[in-house]
C-alpha positions in Angstrom: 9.4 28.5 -121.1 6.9 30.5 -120.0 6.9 34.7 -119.9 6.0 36.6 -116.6 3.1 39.1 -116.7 1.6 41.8 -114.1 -1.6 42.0 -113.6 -3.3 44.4 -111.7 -6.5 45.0 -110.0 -8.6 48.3 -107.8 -10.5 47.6 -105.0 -12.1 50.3 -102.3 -11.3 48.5 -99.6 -8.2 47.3 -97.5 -8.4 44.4 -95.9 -10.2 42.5 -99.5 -7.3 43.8 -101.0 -4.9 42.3 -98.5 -7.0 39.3 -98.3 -7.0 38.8 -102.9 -3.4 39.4 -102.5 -2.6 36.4 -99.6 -5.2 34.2 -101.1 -3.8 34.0 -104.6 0.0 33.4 -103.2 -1.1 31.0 -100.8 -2.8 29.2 -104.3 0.0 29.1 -106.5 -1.9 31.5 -108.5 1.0 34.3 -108.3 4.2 33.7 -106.8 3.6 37.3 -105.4 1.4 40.0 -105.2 1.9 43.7 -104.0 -1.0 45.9 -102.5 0.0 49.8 -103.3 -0.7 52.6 -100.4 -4.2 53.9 -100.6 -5.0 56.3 -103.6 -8.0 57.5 -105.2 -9.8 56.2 -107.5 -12.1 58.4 -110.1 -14.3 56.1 -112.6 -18.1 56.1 -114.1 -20.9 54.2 -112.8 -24.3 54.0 -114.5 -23.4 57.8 -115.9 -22.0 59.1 -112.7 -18.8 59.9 -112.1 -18.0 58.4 -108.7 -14.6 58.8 -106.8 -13.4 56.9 -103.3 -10.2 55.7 -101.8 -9.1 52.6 -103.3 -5.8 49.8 -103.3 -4.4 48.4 -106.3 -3.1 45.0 -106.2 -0.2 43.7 -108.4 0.0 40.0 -108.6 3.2 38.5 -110.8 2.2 35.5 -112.6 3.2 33.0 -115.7 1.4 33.6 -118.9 0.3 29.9 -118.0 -1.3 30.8 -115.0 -2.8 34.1 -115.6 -6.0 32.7 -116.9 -6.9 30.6 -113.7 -6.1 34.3 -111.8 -8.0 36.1 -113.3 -11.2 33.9 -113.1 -9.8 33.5 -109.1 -9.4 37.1 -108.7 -13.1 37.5 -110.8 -14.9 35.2 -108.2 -13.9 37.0 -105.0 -13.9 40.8 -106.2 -16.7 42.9 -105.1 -17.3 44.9 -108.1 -19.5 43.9 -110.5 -17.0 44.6 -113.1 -13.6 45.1 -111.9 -10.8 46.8 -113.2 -8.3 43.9 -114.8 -5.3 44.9 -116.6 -2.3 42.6 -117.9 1.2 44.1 -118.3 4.0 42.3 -120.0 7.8 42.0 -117.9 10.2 42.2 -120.2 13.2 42.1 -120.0 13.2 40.0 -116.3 16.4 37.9 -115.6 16.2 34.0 -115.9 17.1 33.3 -112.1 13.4 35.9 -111.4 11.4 33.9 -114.2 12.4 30.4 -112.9 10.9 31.6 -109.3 8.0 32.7 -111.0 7.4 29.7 -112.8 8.6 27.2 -109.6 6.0 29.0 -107.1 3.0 29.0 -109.8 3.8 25.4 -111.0 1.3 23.8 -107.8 -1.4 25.7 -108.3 -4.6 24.7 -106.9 -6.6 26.2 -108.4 -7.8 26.2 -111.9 -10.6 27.5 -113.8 
């Protein structure tokens, strides 16, 4: 059967979070996805350090699907290289992984 992973993204704006969030639940891409209050985000571009307010988005996925979410999540993101980061759940109860895997099973979308 197939593991659950977390993987996370930054963006500086709040309503394309939102929206990435909906989009790849309404897909089948994650069977959910949680957008984290507004923090700030410090990071280096072209030899600057840059800072602005940002949202981090947490979608919970199959190691199946994360593939097809990530290119999903690539495609609509409006950095040019955006943060992507893939945390395993361990230790998650059976009951939680067979949602997991029922609500990512239809996905329609794949890369």
């Amino acid at each position: 059967m197939a593991g659950i992973v977390i993987a996370q993204t930054t963006v500086n704006d709040e309503a394309k979070a939102y929206e990435m969030a909906q989009g790849a639940v309404e897909a089948r891409l994650s069977a959910a996805a949680d957008v984290e209050a507004r923090m700030t985000l410090f990071y280096w571009d072209d030899g600057t350090l840059r800072h602005e307010r940002g949202y981090r988005v947490s979608f919970t996925t199959t190691t199946e699907r994360v593939a097809d979410l990530e290119a999903w999540v690539h495609e609509r993101h409006p950095y040019r290289v955006p943060q992507w980061i893939v945390l395993p759940a361990a230790g998650t109860t059976e009951g939680y992984l067979a949602r997991v895997v029922k609500e990512t099973a239809s996905g329609r979308y794949s890369s």
